[in-house]
C-alpha positions in Angstrom: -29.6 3.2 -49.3 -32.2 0.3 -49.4 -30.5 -3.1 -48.0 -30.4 -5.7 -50.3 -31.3 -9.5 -49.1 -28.8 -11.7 -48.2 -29.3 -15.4 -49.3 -28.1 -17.7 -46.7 -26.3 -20.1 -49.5 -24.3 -23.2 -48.2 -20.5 -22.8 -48.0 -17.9 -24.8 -49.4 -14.8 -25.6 -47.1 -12.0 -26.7 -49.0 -10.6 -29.2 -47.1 -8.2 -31.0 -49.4 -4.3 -31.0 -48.3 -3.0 -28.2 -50.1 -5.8 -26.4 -48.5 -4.2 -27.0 -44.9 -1.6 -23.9 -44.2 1.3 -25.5 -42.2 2.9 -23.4 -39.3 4.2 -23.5 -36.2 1.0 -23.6 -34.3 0.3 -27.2 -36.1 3.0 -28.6 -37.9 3.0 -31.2 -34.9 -0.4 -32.4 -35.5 0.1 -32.5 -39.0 2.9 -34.7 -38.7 1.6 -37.0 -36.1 -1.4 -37.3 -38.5 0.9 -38.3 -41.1 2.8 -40.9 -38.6 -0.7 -42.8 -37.6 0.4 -46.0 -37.8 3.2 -45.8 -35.5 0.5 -43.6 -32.5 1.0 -45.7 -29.0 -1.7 -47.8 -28.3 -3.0 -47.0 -32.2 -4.7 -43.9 -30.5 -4.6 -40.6 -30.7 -6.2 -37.8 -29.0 -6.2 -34.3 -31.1 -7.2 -31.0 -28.9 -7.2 -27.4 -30.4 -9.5 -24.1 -30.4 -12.9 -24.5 -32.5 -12.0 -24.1 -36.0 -8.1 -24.7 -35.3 -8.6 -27.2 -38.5 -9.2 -30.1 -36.1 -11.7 -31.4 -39.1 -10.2 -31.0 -41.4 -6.8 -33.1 -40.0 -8.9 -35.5 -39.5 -10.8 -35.4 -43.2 -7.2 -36.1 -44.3 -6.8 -38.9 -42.2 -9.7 -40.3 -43.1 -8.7 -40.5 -46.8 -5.5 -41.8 -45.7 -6.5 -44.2 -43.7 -9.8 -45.1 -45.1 -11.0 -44.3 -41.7 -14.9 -43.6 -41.1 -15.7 -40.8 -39.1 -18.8 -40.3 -36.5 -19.8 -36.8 -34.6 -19.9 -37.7 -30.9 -23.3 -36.0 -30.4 -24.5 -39.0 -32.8 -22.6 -41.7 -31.5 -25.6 -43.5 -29.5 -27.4 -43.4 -32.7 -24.8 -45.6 -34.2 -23.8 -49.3 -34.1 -20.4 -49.6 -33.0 -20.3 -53.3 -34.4 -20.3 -51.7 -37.8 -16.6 -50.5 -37.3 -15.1 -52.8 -35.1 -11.7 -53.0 -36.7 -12.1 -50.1 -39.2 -9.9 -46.8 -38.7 -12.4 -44.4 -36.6 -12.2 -40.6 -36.1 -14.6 -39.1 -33.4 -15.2 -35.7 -33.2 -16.4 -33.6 -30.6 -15.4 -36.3 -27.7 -16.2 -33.7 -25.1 -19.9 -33.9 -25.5 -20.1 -37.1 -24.2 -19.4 -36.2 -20.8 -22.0 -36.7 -18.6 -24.5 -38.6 -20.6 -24.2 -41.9 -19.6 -25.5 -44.0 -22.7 -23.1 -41.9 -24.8 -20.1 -42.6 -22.6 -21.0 -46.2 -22.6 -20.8 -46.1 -26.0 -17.6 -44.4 -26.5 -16.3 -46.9 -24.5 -17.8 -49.6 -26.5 -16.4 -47.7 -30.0 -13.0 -47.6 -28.5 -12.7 -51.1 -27.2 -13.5 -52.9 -30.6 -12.1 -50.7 -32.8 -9.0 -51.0 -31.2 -9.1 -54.8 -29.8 -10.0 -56.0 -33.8 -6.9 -53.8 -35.2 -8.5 -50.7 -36.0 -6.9 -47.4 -34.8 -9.1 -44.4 -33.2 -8.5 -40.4 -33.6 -10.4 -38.5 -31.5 -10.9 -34.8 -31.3 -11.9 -32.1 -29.2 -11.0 -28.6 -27.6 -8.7 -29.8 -24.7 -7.4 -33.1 -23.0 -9.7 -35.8 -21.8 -8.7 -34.8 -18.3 -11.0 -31.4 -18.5 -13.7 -33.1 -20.6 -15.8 -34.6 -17.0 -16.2 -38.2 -18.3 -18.1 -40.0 -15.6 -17.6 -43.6 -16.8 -14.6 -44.3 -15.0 -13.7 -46.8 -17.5 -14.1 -44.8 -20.4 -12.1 -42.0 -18.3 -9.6 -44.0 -17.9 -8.8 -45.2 -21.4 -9.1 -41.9 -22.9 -6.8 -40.2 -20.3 -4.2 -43.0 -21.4 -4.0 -41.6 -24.4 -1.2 -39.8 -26.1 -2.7 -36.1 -27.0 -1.4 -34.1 -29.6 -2.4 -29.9 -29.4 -3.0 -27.4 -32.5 -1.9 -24.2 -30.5 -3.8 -21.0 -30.9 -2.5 -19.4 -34.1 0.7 -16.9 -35.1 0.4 -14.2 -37.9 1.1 -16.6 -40.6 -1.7 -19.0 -39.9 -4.1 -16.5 -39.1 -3.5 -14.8 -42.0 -4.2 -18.1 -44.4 -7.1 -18.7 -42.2 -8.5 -15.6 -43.1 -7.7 -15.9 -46.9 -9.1 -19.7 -46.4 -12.3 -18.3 -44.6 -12.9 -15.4 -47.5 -12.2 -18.3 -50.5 -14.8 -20.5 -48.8 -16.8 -17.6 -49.5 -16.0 -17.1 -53.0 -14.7 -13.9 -51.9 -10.9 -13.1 -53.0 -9.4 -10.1 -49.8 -7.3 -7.0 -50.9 -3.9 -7.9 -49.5 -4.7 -4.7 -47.7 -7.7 -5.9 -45.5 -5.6 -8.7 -44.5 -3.0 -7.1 -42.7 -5.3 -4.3 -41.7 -7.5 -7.1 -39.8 -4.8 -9.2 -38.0 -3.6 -6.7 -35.0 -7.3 -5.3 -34.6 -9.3 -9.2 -34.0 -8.6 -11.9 -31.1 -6.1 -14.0 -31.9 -8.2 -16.9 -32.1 -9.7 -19.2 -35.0 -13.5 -18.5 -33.5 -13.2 -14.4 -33.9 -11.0 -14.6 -37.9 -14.9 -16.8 -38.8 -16.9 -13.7 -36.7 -15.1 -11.0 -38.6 -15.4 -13.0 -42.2 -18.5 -13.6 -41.5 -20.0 -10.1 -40.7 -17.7 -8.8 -43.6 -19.5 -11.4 -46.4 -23.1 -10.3 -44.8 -22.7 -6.5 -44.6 -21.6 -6.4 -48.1 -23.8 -8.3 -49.5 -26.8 -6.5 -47.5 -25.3 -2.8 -47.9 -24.1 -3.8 -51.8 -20.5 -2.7 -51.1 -17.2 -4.4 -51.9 -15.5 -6.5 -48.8 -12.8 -4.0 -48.0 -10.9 -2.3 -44.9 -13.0 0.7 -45.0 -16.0 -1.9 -44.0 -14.2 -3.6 -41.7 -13.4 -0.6 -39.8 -16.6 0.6 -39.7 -17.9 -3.2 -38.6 -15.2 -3.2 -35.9 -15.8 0.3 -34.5 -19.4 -0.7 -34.0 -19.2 -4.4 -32.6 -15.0 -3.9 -31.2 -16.5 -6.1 -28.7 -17.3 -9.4 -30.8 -13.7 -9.5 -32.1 
């Protein structure tokens, strides 16, 4: 059968509040999201797995909080004067480590943000004692911070995050595939976005319908990625 060609179209995540599936694994960071003004210090630090929803918490503080929000990767490409005071999210801290300028930075953003009344969220996968910060300064702060963890998820998360992962690709799941996929992938947020992912593309380039009979035949030939 000739494969068809597969348009790489852009998703869209929803990333609105009824869109965030509460469980065990984070009902903790969702509520200390919710309690921001009362964080210690008016900081927190947010840690979790990659694609946990640790952006999309903080896209609902932001619209609580009117906060701004800056990817650490671009932070030395930004003016820290232009939110001194403002609510500030800042994602992916653990890049920064070991590049001075963007260290000196950080620790520039989080001294007037927080010195003018502004309060700082920053993300990344685990606590600022792992990340390798060289600017003992900047070290110092952030390790003084309270941290709050999404935990890797339970069969009720993981389940929504792979309904969540097919909606974002305008793809609706037989009940069946669901429960069919969660004992047979890693229980992790990074391998439920592999196994959507290679589902949406195989159907789409072999014309057949997203189903468990695909997503056996895609796990018996890549068991590995999963």
């Amino acid at each position: 059968m000739p494969r068809q060609l597969a348009f790489d179209l852009p998703l869209r995540e929803a990333r609105g509040r009824g869109d965030f599936f509460v469980s065990a694994s984070n009902r903790a960071a969702l509520a200390a999201i919710d309690g921001w003004r009362d964080w210690p210090g008016h900081k927190l630090v947010l840690t979790g797995p990659v694609g946990a929803g640790k952006s999309h918490l903080v896209q609902l503080w932001a619209e609580q909080a009117s906060a701004v929000v800056i990817d650490a990767a671009r932070l030395v490409q930004s003016a820290p004067e232009d939110v001194a005071g403002r609510n500030v999210a800042l994602e992916d801290a653990e890049v920064l480590a070991g590049d001075a300028r963007a260290e000196a930075a950080a620790f520039h953003l989080h001294n007037l943000v927080l010195a003018e009344g502004g309060s700082l969220l920053t993300t990344a996968v685990t606590a600022p004692s792992r990340w390798g910060l060289t600017l003992p300064d900047l070290a110092s702060r952030m390790e003084g911070t309270s941290v709050i963890a999404i935990d890797p998820p339970d069969d009720a998360l993981l389940a929504a995050v792979l309904v969540k992962l097919f909606a974002d690709r305008q793809i609706d799941p037989p009940e069946t595939l669901i429960r069919y996929l969660l004992p047979r992938i890693d229980r992790s947020f990074a391998a439920a976005r592999k196994i959507v992912a290679a589902l949406d593309e195989t159907a789409l380039a072999e014309a057949k319908p997203v189903s468990r009979d695909l997503a056996r035949q895609i796990l018996e030939a890549q068991h590995d990625l999963f």
